[in-house]
C-alpha positions in Angstrom: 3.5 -15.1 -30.5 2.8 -11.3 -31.1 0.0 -10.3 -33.3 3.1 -9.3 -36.0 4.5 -12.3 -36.0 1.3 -14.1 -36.5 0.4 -11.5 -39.9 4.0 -12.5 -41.6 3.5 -16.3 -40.6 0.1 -16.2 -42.5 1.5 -14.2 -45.1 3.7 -17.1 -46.3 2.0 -19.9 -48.0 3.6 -22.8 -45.5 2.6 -20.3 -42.8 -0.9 -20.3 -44.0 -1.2 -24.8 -44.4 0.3 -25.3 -41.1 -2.6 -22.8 -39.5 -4.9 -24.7 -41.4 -3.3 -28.0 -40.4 -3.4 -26.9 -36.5 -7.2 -25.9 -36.8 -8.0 -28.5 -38.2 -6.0 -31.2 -36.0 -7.8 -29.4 -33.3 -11.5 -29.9 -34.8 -10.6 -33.5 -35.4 -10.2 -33.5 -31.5 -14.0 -31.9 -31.1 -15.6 -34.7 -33.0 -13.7 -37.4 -31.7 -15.3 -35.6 -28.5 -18.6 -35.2 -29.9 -18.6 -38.5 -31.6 -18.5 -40.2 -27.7 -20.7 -37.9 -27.0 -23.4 -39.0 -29.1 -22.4 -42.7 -28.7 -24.0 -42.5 -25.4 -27.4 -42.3 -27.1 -27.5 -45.8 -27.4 -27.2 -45.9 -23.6 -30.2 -43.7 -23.2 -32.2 -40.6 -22.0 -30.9 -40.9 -18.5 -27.1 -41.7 -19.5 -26.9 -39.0 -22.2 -29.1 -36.0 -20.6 -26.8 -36.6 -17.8 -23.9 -36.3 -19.6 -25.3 -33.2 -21.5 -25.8 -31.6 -17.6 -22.2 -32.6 -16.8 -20.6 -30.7 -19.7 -22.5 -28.1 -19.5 -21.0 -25.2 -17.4 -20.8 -20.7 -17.4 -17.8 -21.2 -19.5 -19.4 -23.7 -22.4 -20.6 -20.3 -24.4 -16.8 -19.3 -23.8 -15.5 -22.9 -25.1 -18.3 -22.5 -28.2 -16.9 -19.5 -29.1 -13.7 -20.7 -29.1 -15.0 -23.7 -31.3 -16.2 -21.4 -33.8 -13.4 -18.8 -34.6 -11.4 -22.7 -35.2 -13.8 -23.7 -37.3 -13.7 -20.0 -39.2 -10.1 -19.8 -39.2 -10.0 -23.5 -40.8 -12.3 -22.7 -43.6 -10.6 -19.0 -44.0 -7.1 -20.7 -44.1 -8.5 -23.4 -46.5 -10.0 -21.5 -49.1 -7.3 -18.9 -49.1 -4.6 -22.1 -49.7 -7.0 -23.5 -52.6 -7.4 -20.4 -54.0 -3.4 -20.0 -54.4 -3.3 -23.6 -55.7 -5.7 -22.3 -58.5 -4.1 -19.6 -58.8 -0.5 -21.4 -59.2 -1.7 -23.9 -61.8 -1.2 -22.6 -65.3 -3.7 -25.5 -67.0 -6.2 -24.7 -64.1 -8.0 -27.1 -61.9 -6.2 -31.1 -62.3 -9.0 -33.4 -63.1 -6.5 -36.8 -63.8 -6.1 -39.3 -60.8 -2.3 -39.8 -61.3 0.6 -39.2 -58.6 -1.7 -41.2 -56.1 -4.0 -39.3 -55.5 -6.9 -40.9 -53.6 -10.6 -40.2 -53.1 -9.8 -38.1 -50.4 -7.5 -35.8 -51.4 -9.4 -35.6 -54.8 -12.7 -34.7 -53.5 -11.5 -32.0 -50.6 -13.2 -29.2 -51.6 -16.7 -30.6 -52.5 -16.4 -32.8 -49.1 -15.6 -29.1 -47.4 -18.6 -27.2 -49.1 -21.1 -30.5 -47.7 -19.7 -30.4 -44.1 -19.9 -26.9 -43.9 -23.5 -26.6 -45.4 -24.4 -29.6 -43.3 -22.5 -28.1 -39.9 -24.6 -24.8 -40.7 -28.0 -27.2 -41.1 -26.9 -29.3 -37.5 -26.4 -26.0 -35.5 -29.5 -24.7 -36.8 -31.3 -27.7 -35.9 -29.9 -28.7 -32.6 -28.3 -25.3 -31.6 -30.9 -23.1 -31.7 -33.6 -25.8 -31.1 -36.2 -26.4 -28.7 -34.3 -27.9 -25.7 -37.1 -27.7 -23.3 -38.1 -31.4 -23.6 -34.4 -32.5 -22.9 -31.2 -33.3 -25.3 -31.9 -37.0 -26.0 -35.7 -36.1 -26.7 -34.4 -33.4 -29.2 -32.4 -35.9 -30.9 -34.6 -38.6 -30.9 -37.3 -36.7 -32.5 -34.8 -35.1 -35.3 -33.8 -38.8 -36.2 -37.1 -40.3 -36.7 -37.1 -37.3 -39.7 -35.8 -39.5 -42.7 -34.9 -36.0 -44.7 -32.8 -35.3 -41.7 -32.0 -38.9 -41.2 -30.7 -38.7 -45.1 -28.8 -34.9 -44.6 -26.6 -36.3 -41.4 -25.6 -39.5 -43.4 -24.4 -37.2 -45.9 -22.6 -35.3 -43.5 -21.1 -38.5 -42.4 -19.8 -40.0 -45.9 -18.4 -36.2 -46.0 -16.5 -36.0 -42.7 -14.9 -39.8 -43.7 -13.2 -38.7 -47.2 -12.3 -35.7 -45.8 -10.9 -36.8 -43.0 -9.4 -39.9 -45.0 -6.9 -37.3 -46.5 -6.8 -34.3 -44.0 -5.6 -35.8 -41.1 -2.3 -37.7 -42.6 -2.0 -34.1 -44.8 -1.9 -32.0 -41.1 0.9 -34.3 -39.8 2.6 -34.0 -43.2 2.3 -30.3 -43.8 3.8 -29.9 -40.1 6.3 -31.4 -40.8 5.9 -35.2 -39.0 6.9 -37.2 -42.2 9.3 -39.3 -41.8 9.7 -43.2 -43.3 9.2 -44.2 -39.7 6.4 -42.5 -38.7 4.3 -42.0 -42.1 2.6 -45.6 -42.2 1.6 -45.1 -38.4 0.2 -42.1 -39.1 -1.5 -42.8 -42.8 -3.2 -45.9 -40.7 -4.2 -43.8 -37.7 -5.7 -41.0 -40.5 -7.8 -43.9 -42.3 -8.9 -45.1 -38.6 -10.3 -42.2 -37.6 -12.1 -42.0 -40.7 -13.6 -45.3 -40.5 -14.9 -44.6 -36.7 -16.3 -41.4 -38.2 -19.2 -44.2 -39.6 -20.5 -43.8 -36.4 -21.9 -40.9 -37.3 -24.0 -42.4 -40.0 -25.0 -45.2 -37.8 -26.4 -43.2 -35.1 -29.3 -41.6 -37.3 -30.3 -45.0 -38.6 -30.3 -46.5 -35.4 -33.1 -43.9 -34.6 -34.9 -44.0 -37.3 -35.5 -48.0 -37.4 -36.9 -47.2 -33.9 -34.3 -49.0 -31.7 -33.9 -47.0 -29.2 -37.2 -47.5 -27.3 -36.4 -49.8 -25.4 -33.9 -47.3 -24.2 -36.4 -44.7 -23.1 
């Protein structure tokens, strides 16, 4: 794919949903990968600063990098699709429930502002931290902060309506919807949603100070 090809394909609206579809099938795969990440917490310092060392290579920066212009070109695709949709709708923004529309899909955009002001808040805090004491310490110590404790549970109730709708919409908008295959895939979206509660059980798990017998 030349870089002309790539400037008419997101010149077209379908062009510009599938890229946002692909980006954001690919960021689903990140924090199913994070996600196992931080389930080994509740293995341990040992387990999980291990694991940290193992993943951690000269090309991670590269990989990060690579994880960030995704997550740009998502939110870029995004609000440049919502923005036609506003655009498009002569009695402005639909507020009724009808045509089965779910949670989910209803509350996109305010679940996409939350994740991104809470993924801007979680690099901050872990990112650019102080990683001197180890990755499971740094964790540790940022869950034992109920306001932070509070912000990632957010984050988590977030990432589970949007996810509830985005990842049947990706395989929809690309074209895999077929009377076949759309039950399988509707039930795989709102199973990876429901895992996602992991997320929200980590922080708590922490905070009620249950992981010292784990230290």
């Amino acid at each position: 794919m030349n870089i002309k090809y790539l400037l008419r394909f997101i010149t077209t609206s379908i062009g510009r949903k599938m890229l946002m579809a692909l980006t954001g099938l690919m960021l689903i795969g990140f924090i199913f990968f994070h996600l196992v990440m931080n389930v080994l917490l509740f293995k341990g310092s040992g387990v999980y600063n291990g694991a940290v060392g193992l993943i951690t290579t000269p090309v991670t920066p590269i990989m990060e990098m690579g994880l960030f212009a995704i997550f740009i070109w998502h939110i870029f695709m995004g609000t440049w699709v919502r923005i036609e949709d506003w655009l498009n709708r002569p009695t402005g923004i639909e507020r009724n429930w009808h045509g089965g529309r779910t949670i989910g899909s209803a509350t996109m955009l305010y679940t996409a502002i939350i994740l991104l002001a809470f993924f801007a808040y979680h690099v901050m805090v872990f990112r650019f931290g102080d990683h001197s004491r180890g990755m499971y310490e740094m964790v540790s110590s940022a869950f034992k902060n109920s306001f932070y404790v509070a912000i990632y549970i957010a984050g988590a109730i977030a990432l589970v309506l949007h996810l509830s709708h985005g990842f049947q919409s990706a395989f929809q908008t690309l074209g895999i919807n077929h009377p076949k295959y759309t039950p399988f895939i509707k039930t795989a979206g709102w199973l990876t949603a429901a895992i996602m509660i992991l997320f929200a059980l980590l922080p708590v798990y922490f905070l009620l100070g249950f992981d010292i017998a784990k230290l």
